[in-house]
DOLODREN-159189 format. One line per field, with one value per residue (C-alpha): x, y, z; residue number from 1; residue in three letters. Coordinates in Angstrom, 2 decimals. Layout:
<atoms>
east (X | ...)
north (Y | ...)
up (Z | ...)
roke (NUM | ...)
papa (ALA | ...)
</atoms>
This chain:
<atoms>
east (113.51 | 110.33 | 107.67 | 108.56 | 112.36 | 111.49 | 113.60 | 112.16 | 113.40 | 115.65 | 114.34 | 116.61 | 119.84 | 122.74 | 122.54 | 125.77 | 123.54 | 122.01 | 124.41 | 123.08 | 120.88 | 119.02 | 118.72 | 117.39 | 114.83 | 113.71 | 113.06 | 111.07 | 108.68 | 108.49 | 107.73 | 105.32 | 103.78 | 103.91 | 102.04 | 98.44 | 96.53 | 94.70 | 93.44 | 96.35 | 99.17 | 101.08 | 100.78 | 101.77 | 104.92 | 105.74 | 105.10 | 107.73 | 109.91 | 109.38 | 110.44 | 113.61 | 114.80 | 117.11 | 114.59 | 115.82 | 113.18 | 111.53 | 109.38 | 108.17 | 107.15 | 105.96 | 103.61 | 102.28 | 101.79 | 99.83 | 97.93 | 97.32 | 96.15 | 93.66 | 91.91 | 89.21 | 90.34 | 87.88 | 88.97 | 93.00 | 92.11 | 90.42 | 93.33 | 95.75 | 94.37 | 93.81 | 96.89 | 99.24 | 96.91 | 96.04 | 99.18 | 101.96 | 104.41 | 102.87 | 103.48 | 105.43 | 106.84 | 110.47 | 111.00 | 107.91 | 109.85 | 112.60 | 110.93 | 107.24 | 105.50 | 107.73 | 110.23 | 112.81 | 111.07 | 110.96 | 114.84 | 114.67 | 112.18 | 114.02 | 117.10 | 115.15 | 114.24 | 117.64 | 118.38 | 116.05 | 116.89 | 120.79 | 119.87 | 117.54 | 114.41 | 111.87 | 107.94 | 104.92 | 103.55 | 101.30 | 103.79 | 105.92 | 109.67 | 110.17 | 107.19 | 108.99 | 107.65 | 108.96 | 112.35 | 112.83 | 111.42 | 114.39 | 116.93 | 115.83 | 115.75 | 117.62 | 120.41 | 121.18 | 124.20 | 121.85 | 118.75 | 120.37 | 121.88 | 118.44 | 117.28 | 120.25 | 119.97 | 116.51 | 117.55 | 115.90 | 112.22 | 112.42 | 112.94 | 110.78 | 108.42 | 108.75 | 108.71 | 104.74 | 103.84 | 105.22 | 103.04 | 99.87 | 100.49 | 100.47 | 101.11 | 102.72 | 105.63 | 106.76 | 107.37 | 109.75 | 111.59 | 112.12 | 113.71 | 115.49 | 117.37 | 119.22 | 120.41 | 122.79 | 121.04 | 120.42 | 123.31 | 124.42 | 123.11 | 120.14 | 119.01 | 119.10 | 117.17 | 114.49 | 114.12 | 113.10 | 110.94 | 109.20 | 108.55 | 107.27 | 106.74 | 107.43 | 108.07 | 104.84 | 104.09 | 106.21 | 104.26 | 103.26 | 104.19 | 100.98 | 101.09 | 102.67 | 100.42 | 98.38 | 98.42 | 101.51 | 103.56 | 107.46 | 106.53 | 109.94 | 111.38 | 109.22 | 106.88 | 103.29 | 101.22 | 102.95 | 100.43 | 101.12 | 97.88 | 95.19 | 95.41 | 99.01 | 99.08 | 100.68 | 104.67 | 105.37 | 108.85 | 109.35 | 111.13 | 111.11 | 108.43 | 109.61 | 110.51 | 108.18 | 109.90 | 109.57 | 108.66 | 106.00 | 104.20 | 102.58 | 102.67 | 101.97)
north (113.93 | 111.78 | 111.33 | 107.66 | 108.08 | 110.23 | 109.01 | 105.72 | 102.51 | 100.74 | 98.23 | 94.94 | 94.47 | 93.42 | 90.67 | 89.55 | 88.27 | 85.94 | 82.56 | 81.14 | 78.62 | 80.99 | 83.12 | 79.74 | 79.25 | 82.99 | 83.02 | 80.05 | 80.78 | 84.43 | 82.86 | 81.11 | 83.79 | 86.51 | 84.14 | 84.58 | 82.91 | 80.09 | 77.21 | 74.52 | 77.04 | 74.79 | 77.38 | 74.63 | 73.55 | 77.50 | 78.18 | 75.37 | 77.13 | 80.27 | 79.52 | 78.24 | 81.27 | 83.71 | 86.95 | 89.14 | 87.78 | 85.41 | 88.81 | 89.91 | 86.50 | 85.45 | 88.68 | 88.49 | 84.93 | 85.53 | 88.18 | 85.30 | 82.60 | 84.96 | 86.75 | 85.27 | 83.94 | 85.50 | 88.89 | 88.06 | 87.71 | 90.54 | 92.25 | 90.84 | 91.88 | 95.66 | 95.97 | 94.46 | 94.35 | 97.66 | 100.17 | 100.01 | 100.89 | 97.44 | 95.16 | 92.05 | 91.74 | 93.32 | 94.27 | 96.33 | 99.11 | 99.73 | 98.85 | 99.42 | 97.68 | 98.50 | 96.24 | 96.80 | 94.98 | 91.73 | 91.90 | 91.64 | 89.09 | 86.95 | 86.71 | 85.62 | 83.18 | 82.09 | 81.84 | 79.62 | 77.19 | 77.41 | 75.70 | 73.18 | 74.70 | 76.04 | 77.67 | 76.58 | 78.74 | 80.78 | 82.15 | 85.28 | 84.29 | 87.70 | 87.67 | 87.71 | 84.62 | 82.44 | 84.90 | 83.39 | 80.41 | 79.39 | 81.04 | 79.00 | 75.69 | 76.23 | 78.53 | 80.59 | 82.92 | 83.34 | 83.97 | 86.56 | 88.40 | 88.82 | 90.41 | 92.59 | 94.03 | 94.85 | 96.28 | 99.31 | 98.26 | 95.45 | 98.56 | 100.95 | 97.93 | 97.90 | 101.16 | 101.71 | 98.57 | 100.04 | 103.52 | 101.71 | 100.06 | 96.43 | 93.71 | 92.49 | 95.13 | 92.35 | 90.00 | 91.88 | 93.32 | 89.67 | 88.84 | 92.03 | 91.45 | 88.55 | 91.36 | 94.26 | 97.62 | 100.23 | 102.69 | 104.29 | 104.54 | 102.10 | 105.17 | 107.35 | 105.04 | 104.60 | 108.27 | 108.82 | 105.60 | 107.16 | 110.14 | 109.00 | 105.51 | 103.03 | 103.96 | 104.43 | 102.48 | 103.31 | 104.66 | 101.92 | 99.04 | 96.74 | 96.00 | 93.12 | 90.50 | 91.84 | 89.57 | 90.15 | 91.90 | 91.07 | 87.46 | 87.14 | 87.61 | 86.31 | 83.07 | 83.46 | 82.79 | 84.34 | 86.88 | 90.26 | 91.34 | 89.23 | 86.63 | 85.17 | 81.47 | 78.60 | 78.95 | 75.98 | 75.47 | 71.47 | 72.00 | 69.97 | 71.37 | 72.47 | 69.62 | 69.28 | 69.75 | 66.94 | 65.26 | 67.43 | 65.24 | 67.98 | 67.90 | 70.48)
up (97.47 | 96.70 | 99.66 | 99.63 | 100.31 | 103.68 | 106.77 | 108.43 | 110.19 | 107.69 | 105.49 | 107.21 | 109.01 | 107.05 | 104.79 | 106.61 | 109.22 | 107.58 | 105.97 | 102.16 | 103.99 | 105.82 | 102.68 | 100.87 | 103.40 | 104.16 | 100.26 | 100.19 | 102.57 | 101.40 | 97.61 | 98.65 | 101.40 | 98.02 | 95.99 | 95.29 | 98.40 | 98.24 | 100.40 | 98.70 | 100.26 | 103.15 | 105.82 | 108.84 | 106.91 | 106.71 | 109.99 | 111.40 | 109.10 | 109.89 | 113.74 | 112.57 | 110.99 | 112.29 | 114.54 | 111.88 | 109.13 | 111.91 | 113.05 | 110.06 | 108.68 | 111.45 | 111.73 | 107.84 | 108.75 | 111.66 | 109.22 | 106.75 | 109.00 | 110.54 | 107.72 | 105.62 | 102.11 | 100.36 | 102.00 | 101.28 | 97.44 | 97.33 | 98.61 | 96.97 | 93.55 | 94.43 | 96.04 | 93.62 | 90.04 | 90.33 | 91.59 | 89.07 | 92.15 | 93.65 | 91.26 | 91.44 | 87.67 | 88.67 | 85.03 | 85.12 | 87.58 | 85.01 | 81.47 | 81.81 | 78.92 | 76.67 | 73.78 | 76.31 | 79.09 | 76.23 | 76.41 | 80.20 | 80.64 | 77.83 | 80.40 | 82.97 | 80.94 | 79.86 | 83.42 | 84.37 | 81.08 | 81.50 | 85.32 | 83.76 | 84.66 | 82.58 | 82.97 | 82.03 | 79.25 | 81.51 | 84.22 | 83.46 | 84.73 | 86.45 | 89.38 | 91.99 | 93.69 | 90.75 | 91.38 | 95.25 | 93.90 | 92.08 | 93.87 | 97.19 | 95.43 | 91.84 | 91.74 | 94.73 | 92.89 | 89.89 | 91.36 | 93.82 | 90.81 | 89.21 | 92.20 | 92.69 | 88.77 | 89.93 | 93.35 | 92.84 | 91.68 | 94.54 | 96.85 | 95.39 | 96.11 | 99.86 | 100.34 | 98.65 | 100.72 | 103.91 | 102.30 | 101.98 | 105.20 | 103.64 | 105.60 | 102.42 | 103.58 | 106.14 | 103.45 | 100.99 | 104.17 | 104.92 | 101.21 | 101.33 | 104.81 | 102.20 | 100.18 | 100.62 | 101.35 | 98.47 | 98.26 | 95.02 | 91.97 | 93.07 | 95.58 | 92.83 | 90.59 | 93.07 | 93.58 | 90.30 | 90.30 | 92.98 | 91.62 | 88.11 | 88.31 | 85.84 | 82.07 | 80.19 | 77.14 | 74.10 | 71.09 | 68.35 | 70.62 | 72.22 | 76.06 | 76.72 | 77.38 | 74.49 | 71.09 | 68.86 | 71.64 | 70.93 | 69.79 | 68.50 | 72.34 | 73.93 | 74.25 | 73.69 | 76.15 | 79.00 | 80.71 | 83.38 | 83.91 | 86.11 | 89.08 | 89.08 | 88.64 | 91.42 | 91.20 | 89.47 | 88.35 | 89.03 | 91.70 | 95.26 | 97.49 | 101.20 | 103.68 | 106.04 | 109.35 | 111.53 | 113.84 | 113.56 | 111.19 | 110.04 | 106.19 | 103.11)
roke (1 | 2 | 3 | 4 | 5 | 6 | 7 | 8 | 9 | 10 | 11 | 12 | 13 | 14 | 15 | 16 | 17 | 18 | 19 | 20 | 21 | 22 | 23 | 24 | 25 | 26 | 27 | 28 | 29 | 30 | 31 | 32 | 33 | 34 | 35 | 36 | 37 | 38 | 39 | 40 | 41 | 42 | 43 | 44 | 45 | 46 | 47 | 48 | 49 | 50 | 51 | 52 | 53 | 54 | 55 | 56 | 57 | 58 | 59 | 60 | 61 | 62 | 63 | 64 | 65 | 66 | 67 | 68 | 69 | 70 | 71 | 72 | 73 | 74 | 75 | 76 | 77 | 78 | 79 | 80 | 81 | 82 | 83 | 84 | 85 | 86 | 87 | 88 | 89 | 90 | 91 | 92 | 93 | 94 | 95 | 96 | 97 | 98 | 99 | 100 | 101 | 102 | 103 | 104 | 105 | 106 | 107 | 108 | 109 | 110 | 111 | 112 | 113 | 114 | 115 | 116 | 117 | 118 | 119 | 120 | 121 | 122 | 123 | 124 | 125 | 126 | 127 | 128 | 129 | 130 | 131 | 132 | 133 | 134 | 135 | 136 | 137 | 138 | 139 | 140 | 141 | 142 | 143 | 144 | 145 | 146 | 147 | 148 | 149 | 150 | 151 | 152 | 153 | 154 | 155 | 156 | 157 | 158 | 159 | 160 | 161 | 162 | 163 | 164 | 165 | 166 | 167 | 168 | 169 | 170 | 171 | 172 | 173 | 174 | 175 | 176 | 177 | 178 | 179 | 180 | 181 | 182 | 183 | 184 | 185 | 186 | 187 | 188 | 189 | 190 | 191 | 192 | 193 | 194 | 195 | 196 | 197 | 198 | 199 | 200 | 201 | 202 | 203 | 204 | 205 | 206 | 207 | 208 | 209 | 210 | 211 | 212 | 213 | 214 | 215 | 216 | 217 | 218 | 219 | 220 | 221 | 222 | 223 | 224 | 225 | 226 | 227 | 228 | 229 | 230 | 231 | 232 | 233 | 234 | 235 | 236 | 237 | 238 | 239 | 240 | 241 | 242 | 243 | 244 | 245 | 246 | 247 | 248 | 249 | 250 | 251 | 252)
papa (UNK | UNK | UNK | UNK | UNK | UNK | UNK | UNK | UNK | UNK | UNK | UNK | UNK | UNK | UNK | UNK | UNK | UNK | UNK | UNK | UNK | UNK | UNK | UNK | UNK | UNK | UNK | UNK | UNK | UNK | UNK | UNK | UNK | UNK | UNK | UNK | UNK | UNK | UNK | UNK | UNK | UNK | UNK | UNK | UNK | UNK | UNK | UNK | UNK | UNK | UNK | UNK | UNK | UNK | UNK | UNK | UNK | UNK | UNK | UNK | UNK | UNK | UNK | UNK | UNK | UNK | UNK | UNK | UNK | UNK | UNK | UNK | UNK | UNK | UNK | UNK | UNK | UNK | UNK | UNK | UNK | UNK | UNK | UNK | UNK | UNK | UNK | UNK | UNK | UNK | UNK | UNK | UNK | UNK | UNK | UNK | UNK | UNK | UNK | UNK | UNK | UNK | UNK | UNK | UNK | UNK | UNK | UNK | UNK | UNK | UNK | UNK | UNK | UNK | UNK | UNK | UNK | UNK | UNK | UNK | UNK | UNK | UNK | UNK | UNK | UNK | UNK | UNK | UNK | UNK | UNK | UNK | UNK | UNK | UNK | UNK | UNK | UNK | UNK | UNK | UNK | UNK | UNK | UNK | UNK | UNK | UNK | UNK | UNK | UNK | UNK | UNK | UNK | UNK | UNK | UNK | UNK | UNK | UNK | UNK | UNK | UNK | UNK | UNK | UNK | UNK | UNK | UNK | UNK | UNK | UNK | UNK | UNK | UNK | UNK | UNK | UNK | UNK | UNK | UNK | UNK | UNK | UNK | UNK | UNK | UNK | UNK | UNK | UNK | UNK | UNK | UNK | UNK | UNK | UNK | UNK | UNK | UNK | UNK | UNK | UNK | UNK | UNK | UNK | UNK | UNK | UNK | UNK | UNK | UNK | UNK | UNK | UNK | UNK | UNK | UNK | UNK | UNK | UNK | UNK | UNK | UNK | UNK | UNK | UNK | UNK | UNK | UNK | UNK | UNK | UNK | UNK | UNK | UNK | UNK | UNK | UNK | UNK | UNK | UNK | UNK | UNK | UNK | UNK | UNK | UNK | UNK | UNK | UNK | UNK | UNK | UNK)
</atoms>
């Protein structure tokens, strides 16, 4: 069995614990938390709703929270980068576990996509629908049934996910236990797919085809413009920001 399946506390409780509204808000916060950090994020706003949130994903928000509120910006961008630009068992494109850069990851990202349009929504030119910030994004404010399904069908790279940040001893582990304490835990053929994820890592790049992101990648499938490498881009899907939760009067 691969180093990164060895026996350790499980990942979240059952999902049964937690109702479709406290799914909705655990994945808001933890879309915006995952995001790339920066001085317009409304930490205050995610903090009131952070205490209103069952202890099961209270804890762990509220300790990457505490991390993120007490570490320099220039420091949490820096980190940010190296730990999710730079390990391809990091990263937070979910069809980059399963596909790679490869034509079949174009097929994948074009049902994201389709997603998104068939609920009204769509992305600006520069975002890549299947970061998983945009993911929560829309299932906490769009779609919850859809959104959850996307995240199920990539069960296994979401896991594979957690378990390299709880390797590296991120403090980004506490925020994909969080979104996976909505889901059911990894059993089945998901455990088997993560095994071998773990032991060789995302597909590698299929002979004659460019990189997507590269010019003339799958132009056909997919819109031009869209980007994987580099810093990720504000979520911005149109959608209603989160309520500020008064009387606080503390707003984003």
């Amino acid at each position: 069995m691969a180093p990164l399946l060895r026996s350790r506390r499980p990942a979240s409780r059952s999902a049964a614990t937690l109702d479709d509204n406290a799914v909705r808000a655990t994945w808001q916060v933890a879309s915006l938390l995952i995001d790339y950090p920066d001085e317009s994020q409304p930490l205050d706003v995610v903090e009131q709703a952070i205490a209103a949130l069952p202890e099961v994903v209270q804890e762990p928000l509220a300790r990457f929270l505490a991390h993120r509120s007490g570490t320099p910006l220039g420091e949490l961008q820096a980190d940010y980068v190296e730990t999710f630009d730079t390990r391809r068992r990091c990263t937070l494109f979910l069809t980059y576990f399963l596909h790679g850069d490869t034509r079949k990851r174009g097929m994948a990202l074009l049902r994201f996509k389709q997603t998104y349009l068939a609920a009204g929504l769509e992305l600006a030119e520069t975002e890549l629908p299947d970061h998983l910030a945009v993911v929560l994004e829309f299932a906490a404010t769009a779609d919850l049934q859809q959104g959850r399904q996307l995240l199920l069908d990539h069960r296994a790279g979401l896991e594979l996910l957690r378990l390299s940040l709880t390797d590296l001893g991120s403090p980004y582990a506490d925020i994909v236990t969080a979104v996976c304490a909505g889901l059911p835990p990894v059993s089945g053929d998901d455990l088997e797919v993560v095994a071998k994820l773990a032991a060789a890592g995302p597909p590698d790049e299929e002979v004659g085809l460019t990189p997507y992101g590269a010019p003339g990648f799958d132009a056909a499938l997919v819109d031009p413009g869209y980007r994987q490498a580099g810093r990720p881009t504000p979520v911005d899907l149109g959608l209603p920001a989160m309520p500020t939760a008064a009387p606080s009067g503390r707003g984003a």
